[in-house]
Rosetta silent file (secondary structure, phi, psi, omega in degrees, C-alpha in Angstrom):
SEQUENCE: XXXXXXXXXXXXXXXXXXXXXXXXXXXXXXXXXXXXXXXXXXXXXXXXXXXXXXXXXXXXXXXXXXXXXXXXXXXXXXXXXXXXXXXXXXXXXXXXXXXXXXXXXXXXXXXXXXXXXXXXXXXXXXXXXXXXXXXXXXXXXXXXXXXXXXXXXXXXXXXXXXXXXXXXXXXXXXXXXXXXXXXXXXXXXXXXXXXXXXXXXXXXXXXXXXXXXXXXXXXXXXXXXXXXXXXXXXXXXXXXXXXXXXXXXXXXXXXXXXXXXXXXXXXXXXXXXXXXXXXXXXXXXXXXXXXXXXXXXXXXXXXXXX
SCORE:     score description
SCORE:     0.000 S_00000001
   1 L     0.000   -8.799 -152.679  105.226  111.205   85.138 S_00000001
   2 L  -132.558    1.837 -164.683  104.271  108.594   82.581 S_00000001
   3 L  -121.629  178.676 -141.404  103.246  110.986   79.230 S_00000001
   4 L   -30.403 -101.853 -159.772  105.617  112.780   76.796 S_00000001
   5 L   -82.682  119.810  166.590  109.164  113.494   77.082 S_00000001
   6 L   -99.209   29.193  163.805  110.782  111.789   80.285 S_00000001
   7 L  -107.001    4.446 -164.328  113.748  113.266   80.153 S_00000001
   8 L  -123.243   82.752 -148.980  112.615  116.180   80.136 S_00000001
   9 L   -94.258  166.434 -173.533  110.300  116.343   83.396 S_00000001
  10 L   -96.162  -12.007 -164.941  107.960  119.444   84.519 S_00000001
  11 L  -168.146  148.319 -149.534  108.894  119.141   88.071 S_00000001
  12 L  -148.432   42.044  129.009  111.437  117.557   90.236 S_00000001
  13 L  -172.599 -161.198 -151.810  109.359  115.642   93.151 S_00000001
  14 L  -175.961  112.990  168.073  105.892  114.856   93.397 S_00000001
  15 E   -73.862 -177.848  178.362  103.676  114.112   96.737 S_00000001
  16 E  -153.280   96.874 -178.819  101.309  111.360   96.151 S_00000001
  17 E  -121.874   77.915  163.161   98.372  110.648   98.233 S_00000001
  18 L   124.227   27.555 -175.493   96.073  107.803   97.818 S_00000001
  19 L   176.152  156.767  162.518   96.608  106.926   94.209 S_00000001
  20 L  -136.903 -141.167 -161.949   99.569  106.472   91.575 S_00000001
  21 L   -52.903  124.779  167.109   99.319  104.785   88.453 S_00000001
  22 L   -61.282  132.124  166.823   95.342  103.959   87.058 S_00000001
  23 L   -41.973  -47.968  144.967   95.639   99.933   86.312 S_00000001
  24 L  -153.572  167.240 -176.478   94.546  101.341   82.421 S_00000001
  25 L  -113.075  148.732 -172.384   93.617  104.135   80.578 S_00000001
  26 E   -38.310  144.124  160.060   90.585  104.236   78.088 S_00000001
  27 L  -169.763  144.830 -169.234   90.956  103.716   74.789 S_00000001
  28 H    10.445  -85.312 -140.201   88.218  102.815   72.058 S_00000001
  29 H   -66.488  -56.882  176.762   87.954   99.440   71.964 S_00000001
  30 H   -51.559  -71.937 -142.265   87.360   99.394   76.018 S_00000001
  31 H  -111.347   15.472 -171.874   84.976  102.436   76.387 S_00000001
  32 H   -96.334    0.750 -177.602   82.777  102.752   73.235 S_00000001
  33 H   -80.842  -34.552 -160.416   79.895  100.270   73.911 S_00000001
  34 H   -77.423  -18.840  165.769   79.597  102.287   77.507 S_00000001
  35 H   -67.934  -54.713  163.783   79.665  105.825   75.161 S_00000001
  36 H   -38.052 -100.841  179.510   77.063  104.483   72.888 S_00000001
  37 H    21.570  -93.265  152.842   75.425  103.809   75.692 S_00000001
  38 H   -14.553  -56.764  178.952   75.553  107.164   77.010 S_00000001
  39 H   -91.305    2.295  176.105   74.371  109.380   74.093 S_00000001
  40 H   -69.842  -45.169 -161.226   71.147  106.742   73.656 S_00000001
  41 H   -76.512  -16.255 -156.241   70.302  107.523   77.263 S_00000001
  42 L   -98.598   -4.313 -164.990   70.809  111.126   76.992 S_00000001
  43 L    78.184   22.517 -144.308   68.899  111.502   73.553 S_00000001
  44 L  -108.858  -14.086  167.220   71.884  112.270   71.321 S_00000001
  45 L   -54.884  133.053 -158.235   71.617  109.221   68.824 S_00000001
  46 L   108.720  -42.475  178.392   71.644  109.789   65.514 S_00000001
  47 L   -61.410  148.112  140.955   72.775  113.207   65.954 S_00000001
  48 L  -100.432   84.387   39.940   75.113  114.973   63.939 S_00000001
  49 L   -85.875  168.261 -176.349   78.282  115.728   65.396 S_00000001
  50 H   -89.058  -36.344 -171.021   77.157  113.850   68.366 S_00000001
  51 H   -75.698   20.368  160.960   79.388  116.139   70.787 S_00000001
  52 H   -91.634  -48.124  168.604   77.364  118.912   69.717 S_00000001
  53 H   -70.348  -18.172  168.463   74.251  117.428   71.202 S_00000001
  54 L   -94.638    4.906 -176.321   75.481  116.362   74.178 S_00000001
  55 L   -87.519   -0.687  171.667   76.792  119.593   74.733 S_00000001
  56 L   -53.166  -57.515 -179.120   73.419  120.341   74.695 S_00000001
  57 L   -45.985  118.363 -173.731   72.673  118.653   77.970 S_00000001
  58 L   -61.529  117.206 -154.961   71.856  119.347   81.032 S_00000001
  59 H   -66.328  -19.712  135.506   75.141  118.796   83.041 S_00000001
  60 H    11.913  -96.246  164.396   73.035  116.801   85.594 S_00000001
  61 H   -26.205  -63.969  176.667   71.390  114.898   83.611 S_00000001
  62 H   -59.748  -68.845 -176.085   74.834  113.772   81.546 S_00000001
  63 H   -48.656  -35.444 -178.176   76.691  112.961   84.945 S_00000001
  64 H   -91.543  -12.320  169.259   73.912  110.268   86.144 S_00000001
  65 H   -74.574  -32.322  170.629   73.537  108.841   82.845 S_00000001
  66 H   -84.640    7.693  168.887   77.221  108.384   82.622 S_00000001
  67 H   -94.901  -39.167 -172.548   77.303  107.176   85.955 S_00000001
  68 H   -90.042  -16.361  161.111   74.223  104.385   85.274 S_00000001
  69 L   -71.945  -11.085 -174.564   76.210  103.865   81.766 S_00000001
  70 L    41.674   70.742  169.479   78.957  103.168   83.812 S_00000001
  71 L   -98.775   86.623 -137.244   81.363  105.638   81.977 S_00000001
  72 L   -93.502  101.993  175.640   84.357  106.223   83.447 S_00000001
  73 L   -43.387   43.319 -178.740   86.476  109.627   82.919 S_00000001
  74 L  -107.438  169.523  178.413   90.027  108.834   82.948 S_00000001
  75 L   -75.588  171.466 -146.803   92.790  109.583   80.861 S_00000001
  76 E  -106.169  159.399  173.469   92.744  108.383   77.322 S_00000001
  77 L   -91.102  122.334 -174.191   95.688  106.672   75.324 S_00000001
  78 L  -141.063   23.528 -172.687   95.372  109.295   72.433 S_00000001
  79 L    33.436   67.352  138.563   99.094  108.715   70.932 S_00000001
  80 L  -136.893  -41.770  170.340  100.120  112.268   71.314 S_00000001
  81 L  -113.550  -28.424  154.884  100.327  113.326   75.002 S_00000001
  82 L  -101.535   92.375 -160.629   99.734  109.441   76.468 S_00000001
  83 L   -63.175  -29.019 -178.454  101.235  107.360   73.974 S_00000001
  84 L  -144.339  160.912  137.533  100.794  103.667   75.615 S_00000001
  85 L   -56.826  170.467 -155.127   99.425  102.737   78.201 S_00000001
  86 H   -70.976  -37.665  176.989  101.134  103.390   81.735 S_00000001
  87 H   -74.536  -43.865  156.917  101.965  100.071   82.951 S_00000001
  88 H   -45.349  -37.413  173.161  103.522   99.395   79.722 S_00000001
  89 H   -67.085  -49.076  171.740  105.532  102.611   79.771 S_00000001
  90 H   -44.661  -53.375  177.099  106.176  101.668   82.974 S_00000001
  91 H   -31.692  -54.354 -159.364  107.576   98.455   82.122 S_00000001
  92 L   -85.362   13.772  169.849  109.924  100.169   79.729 S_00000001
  93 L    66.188   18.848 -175.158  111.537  102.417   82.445 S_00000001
  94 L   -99.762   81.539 -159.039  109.538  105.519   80.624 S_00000001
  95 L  -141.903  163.649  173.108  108.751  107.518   83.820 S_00000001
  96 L   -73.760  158.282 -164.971  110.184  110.602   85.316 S_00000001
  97 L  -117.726   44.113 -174.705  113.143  109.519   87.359 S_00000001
  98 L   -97.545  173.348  173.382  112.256  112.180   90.104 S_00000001
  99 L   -67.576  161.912 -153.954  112.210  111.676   94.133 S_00000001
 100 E  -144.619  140.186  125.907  108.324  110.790   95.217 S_00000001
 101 E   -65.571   97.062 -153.014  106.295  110.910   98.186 S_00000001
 102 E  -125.021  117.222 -173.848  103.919  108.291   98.521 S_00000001
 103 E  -122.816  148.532 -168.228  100.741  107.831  101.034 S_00000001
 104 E  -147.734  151.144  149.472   98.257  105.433  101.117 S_00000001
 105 E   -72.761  128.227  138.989   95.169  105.253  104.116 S_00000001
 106 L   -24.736  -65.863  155.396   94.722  101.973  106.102 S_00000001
 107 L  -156.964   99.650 -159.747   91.725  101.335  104.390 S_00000001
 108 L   -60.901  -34.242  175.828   91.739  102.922  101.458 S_00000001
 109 L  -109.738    3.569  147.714   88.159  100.905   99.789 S_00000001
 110 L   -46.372  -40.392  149.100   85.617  101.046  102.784 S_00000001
 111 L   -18.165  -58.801 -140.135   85.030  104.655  100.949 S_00000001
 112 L  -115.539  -15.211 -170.261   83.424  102.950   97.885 S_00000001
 113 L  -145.166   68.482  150.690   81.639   99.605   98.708 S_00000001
 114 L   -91.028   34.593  171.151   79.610   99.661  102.111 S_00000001
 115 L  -110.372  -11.228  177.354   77.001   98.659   99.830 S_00000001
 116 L   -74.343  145.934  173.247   78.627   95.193   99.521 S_00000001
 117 L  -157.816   24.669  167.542   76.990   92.416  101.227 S_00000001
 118 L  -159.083  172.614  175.862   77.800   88.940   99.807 S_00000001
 119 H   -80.414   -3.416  165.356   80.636   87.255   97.621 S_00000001
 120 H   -84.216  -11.568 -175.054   78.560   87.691   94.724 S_00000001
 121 H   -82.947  -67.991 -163.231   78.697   91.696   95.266 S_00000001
 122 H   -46.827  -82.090 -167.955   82.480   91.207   95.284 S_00000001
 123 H   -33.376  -48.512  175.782   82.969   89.234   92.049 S_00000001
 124 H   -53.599  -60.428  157.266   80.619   91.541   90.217 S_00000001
 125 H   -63.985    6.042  150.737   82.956   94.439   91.132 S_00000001
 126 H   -63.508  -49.167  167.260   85.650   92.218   90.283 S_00000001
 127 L   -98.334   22.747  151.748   84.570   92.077   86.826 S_00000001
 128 L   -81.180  -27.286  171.998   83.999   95.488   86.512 S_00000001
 129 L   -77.381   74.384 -170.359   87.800   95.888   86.673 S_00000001
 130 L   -41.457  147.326 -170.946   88.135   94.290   83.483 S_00000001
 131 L  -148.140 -160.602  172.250   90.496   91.860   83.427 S_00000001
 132 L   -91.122  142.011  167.116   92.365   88.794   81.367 S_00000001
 133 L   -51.488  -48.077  151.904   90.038   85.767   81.840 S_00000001
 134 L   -48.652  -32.242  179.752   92.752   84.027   84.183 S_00000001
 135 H   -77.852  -57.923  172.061   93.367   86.868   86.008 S_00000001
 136 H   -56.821   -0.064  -17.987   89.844   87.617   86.848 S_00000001
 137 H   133.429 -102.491 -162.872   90.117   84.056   88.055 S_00000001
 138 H   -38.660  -79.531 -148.547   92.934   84.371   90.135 S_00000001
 139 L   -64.805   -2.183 -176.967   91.576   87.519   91.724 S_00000001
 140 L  -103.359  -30.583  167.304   88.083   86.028   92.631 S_00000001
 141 L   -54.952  -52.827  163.668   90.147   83.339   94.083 S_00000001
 142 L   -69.523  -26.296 -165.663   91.875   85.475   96.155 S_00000001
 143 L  -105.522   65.351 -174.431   89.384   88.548   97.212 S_00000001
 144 L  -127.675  146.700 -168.743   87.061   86.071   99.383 S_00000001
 145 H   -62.950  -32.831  168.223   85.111   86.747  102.746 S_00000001
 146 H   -40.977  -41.856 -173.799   87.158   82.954  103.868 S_00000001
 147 H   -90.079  -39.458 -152.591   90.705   84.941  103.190 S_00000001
 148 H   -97.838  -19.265 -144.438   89.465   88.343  104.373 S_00000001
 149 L    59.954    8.763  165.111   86.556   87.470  107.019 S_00000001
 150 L  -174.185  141.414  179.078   83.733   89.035  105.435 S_00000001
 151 H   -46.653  -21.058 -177.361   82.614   90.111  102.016 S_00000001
 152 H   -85.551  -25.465 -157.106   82.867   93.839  103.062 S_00000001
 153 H   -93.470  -24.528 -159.284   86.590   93.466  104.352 S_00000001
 154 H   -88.214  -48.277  168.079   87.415   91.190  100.957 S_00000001
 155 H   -42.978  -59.714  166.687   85.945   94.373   98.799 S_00000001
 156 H   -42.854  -54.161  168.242   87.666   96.924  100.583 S_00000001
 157 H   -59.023  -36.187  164.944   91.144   94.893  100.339 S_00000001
 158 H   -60.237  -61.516 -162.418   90.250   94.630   96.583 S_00000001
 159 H   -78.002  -23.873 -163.450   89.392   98.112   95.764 S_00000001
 160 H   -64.561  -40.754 -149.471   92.314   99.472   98.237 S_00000001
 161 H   -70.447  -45.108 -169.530   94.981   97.042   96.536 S_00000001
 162 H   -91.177    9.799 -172.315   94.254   97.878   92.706 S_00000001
 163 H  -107.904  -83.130 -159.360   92.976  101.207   92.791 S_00000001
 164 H  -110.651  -21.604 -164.308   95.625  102.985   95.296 S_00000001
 165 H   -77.737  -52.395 -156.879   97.882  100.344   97.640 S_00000001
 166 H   -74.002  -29.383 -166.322   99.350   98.206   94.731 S_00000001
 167 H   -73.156    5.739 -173.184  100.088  100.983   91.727 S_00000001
 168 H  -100.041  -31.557 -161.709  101.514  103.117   94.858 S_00000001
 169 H   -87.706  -33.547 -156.089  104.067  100.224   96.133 S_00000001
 170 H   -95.900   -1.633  154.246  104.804   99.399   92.237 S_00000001
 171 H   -46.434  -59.424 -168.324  105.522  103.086   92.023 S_00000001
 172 H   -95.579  -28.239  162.825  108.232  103.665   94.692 S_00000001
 173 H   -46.015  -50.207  170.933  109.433   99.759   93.320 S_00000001
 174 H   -84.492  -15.594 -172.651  110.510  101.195   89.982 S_00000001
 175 H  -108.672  -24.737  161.845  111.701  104.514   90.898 S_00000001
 176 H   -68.624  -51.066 -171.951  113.807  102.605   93.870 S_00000001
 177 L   -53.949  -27.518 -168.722  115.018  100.215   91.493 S_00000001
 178 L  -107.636   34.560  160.480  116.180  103.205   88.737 S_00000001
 179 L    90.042   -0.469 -159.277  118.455  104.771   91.973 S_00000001
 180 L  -119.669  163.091 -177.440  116.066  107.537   92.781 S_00000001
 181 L   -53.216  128.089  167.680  114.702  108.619   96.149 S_00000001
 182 E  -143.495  136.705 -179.346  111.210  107.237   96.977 S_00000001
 183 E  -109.517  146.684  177.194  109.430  107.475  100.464 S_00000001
 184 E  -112.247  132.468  132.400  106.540  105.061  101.045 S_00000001
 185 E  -131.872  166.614 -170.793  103.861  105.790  103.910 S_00000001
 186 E  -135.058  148.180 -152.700  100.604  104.868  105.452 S_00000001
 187 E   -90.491  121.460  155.170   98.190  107.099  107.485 S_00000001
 188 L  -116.946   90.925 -177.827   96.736  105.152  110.300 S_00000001
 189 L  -147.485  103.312  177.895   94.904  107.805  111.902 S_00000001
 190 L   -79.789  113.082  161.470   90.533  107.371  112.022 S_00000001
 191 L   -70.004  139.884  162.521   89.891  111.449  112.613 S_00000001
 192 H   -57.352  -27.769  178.221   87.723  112.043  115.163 S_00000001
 193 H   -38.241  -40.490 -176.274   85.462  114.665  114.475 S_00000001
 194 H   -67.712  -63.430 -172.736   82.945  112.594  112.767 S_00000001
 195 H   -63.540  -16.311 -173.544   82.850  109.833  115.114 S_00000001
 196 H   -71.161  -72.523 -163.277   82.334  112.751  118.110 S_00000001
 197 H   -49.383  -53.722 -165.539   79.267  113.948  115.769 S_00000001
 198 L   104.792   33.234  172.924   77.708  109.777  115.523 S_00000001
 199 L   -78.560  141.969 -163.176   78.088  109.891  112.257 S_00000001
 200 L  -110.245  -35.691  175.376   77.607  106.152  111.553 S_00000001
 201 H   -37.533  -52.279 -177.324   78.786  106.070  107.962 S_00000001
 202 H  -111.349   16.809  160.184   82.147  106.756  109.070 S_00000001
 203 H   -73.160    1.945 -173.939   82.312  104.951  112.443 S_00000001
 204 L  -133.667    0.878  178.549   82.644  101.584  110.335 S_00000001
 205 L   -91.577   12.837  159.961   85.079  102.875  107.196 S_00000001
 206 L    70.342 -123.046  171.704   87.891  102.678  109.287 S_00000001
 207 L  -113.258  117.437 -157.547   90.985  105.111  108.287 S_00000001
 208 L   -97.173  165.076  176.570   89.067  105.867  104.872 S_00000001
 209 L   -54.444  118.214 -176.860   90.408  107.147  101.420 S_00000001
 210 L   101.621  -19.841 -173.697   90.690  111.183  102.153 S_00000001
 211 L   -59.397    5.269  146.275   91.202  110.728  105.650 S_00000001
 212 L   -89.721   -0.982  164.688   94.514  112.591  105.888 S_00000001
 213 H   -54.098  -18.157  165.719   93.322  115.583  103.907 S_00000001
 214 H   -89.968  -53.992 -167.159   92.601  117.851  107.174 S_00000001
 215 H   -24.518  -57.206 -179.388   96.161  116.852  108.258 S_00000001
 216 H  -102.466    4.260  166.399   97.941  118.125  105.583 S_00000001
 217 H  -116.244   32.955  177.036   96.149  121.107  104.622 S_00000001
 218 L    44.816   31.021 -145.314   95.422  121.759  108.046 S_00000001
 219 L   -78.100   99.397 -166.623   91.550  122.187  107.514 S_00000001
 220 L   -76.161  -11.828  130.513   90.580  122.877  110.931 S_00000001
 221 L   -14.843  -80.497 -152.197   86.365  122.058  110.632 S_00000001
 222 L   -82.750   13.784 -155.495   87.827  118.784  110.285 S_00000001
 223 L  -135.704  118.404  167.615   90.853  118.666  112.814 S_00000001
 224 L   -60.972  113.215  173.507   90.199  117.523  116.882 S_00000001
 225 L   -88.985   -7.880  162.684   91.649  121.108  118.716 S_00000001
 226 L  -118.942    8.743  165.825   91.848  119.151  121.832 S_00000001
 227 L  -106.807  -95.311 -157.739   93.734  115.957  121.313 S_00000001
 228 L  -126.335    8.252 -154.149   96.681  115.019  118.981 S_00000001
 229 H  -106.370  -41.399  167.836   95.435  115.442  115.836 S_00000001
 230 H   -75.335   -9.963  178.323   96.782  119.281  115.319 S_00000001
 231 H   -63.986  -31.452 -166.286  100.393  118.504  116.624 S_00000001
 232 H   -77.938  -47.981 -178.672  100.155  115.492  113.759 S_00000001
 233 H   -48.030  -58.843 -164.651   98.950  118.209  111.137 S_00000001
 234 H   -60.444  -46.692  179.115  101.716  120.575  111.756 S_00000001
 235 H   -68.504    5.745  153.202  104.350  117.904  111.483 S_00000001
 236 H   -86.650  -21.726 -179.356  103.193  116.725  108.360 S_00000001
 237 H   -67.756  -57.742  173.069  102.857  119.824  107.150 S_00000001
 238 H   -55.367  -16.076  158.498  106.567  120.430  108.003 S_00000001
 239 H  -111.550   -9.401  158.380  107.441  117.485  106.210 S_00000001
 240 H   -52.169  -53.311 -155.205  105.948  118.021  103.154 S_00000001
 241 H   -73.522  -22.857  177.713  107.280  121.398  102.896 S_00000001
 242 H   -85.002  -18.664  169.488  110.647  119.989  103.596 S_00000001
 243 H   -73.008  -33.661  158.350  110.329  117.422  101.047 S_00000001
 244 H  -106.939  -13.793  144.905  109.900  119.923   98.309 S_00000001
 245 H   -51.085  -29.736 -173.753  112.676  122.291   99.622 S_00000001
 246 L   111.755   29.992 -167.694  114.933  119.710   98.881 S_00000001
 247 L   -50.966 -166.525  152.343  115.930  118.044  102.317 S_00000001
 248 L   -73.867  141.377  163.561  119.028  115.681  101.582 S_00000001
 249 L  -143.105  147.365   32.865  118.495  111.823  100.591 S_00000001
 250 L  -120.681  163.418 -171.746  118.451  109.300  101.332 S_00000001
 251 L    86.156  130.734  179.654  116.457  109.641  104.171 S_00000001
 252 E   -89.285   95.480 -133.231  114.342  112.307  104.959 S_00000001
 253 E  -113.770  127.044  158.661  115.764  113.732  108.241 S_00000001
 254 E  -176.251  155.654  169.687  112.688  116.827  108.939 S_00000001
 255 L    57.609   30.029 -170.835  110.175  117.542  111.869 S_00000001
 256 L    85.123   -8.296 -171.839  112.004  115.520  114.157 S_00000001
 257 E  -118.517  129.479  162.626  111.259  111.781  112.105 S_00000001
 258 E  -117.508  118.058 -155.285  113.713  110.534  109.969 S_00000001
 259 E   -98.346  127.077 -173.989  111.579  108.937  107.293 S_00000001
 260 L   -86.905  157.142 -176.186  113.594  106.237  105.312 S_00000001
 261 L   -69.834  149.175  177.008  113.936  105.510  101.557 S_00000001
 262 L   -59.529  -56.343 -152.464  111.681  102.350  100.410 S_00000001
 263 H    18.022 -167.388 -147.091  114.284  100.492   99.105 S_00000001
 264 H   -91.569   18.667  157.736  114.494   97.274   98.380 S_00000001
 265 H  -104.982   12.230  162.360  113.298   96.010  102.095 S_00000001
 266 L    67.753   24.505  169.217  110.421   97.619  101.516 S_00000001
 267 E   -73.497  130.129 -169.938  110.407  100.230  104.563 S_00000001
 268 E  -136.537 -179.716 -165.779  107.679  102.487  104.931 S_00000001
 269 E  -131.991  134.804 -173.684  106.715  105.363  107.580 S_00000001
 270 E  -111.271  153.980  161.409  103.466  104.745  109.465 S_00000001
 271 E  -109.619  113.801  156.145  101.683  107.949  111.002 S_00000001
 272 E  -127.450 -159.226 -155.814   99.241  107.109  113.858 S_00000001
 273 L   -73.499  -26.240  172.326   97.990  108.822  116.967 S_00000001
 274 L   -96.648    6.104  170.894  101.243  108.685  119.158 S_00000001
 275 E   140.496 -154.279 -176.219  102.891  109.461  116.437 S_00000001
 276 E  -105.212  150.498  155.807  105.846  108.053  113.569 S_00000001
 277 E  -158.073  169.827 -177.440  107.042  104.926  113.529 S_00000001
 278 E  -122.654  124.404  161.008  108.889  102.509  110.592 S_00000001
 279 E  -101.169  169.268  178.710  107.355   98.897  109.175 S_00000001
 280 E  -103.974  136.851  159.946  108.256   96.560  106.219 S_00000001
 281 L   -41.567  130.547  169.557  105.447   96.262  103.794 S_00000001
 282 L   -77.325  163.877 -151.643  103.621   92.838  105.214 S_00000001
 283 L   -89.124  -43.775  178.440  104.631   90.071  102.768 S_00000001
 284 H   -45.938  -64.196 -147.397  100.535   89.211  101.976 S_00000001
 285 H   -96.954   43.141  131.258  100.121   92.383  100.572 S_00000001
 286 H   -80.944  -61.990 -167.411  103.513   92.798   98.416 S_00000001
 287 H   -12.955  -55.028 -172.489  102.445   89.121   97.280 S_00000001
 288 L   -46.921 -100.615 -136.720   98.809   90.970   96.280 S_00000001
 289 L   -63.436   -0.347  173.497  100.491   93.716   94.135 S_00000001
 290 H   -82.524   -6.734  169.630  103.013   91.450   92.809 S_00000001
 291 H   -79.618  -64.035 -137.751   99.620   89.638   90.802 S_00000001
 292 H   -82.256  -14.066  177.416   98.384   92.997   90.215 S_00000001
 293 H   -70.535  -41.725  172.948  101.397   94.212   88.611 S_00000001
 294 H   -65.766  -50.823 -164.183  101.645   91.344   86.407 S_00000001
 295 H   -68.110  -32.471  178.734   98.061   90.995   85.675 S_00000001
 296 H   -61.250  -54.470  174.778   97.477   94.850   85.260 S_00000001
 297 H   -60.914  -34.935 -155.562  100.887   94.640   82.270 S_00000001
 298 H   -76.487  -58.858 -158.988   99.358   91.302   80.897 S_00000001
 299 H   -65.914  -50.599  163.505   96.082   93.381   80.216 S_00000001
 300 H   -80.842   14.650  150.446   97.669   96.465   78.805 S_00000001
 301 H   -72.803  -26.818 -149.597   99.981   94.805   76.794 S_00000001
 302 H  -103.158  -26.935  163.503   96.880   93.238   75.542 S_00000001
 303 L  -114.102   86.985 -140.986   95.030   96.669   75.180 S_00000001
 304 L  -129.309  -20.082 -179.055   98.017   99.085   74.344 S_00000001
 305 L  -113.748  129.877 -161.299   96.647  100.635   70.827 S_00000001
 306 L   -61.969    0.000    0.000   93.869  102.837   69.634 S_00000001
């Protein structure tokens, strides 16, 4: 949506589930101490070409060293198919101007850090998310167990908002804003399956990042056959499929729900266990993504060239 021609788009809508825009994308200057890195641990220094020797590698091997290098795979600013970065692009209105589908999980970072267990775990994965010195500031200021009630709930709200919550809201913001249809919603549905089984991991991650994935592909291992949870699949199913047929906008009239355009009050379509119903984005958390959108532009303005 955000790479080469945007007038000329590959596709004309787009589901979304649990992620938009990445905050930035790689580019030298950012990822080459954690690359070094990489081919040192792997034995490849020195070598000539180096990507010949790591190709060498046992893929194993390569994945936990680029995991303990802390080497992150994402897409690269390489001035031919991502030209800038996104939130810059963004800025500049250079996005596909199609209708959007946009889902986000209740708590979207309980996934990634039930390993946190003080406000010093938090900061540190604060500054892994590189940031402007002020900004990283601000956001340590803000991500605290005192605002949230505990260092695991202050993590969680961090990784949900700047990973998947805020680039998904600043998503359906700009694409409302340039006239075109965008639906915002949020899955509050914990499946059951797990918690029937005792699994304890996911009795305490709440409604976690993937959790609507048996819903909408109907994966039935994963789907409760005697309560509410397949009635919920099919009608999601049913509105997906009607959302890429081409229902009429605005408003999404299909499966019985009529799920409203974001617009500029910020209406969104919740799913839970009894069912559909329509909220406003709470005002804390546009407030959040209105720092991360600025602070996310401030920093890729500041690293926008190769």
């Amino acid at each position: 949506m955000v790479s080469g021609d945007v007038t000329k788009p590959l596709f004309d809508r787009a589901v979304l589930e649990s992620g938009a825009l990445f905050s930035v994308y790689n580019i030298p200057s950012l990822v080459q101490a954690g690359f070094d890195a990489l081919v040192a641990a792997v034995g490849c220094s020195g070598q000539t070409p180096v990507l010949d020797c790591l190709r060498k590698v046992p893929a194993q091997k390569l994945f936990d060293s680029a995991a303990a290098a802390g080497v992150s795979y994402l897409p690269a600013v390489d001035g031919k198919y991502v030209k800038e970065q996104q939130q810059v692009a963004l800025s500049k209105g250079q996005i596909y101007k199609i209708p959007v589908l946009v889902l986000d999980n209740n708590d979207e970072g309980t996934y990634f850090t039930t390993y946190i267990t003080s406000q010093d775990d938090v900061n540190a994965l604060i500054d892994s998310f590189t940031l402007l010195p002020a900004d990283n500031t601000q956001a340590k200021q803000i991500y605290t167990a005192a605002n949230f009630g505990s260092p695991i709930a202050a993590v969680a709200n961090f990784f949900g908002d700047i990973v998947f919550k805020c680039p998904d809201i600043q998503l359906v913001r700009t694409l409302t804003a340039a006239g075109v249809a965008a639906f915002k919603g949020r899955f509050s549905i914990k499946p059951t399956i797990n918690l029937a089984a005792g699994d304890a991991f996911f009795s305490v991650i709440g409604v976690y990042h993937t959790a609507e994935m048996p819903f909408v592909w109907n994966y039935n291992p994963s789907l409760n056959q005697t309560n509410y949870e397949k009635s919920i699949s099919q009608k999601m199913i049913n509105t997906w499929s009607d959302f890429f047929a081409g229902s009429p906008f605005p408003g999404l009239l299909t499966a019985g729900i009529n799920w409203p355009t974001y617009d500029s009050t910020g209406k969104r379509l919740v799913w839970s266990s009894t069912g559909t119903s329509v909220e406003t984005v709470p005002s804390d958390l546009k407030s959040r993504c209105d720092f991360w959108d600025a602070a996310n532009l401030r920093f890729s303005s500041a690293n926008n060239k190769l």
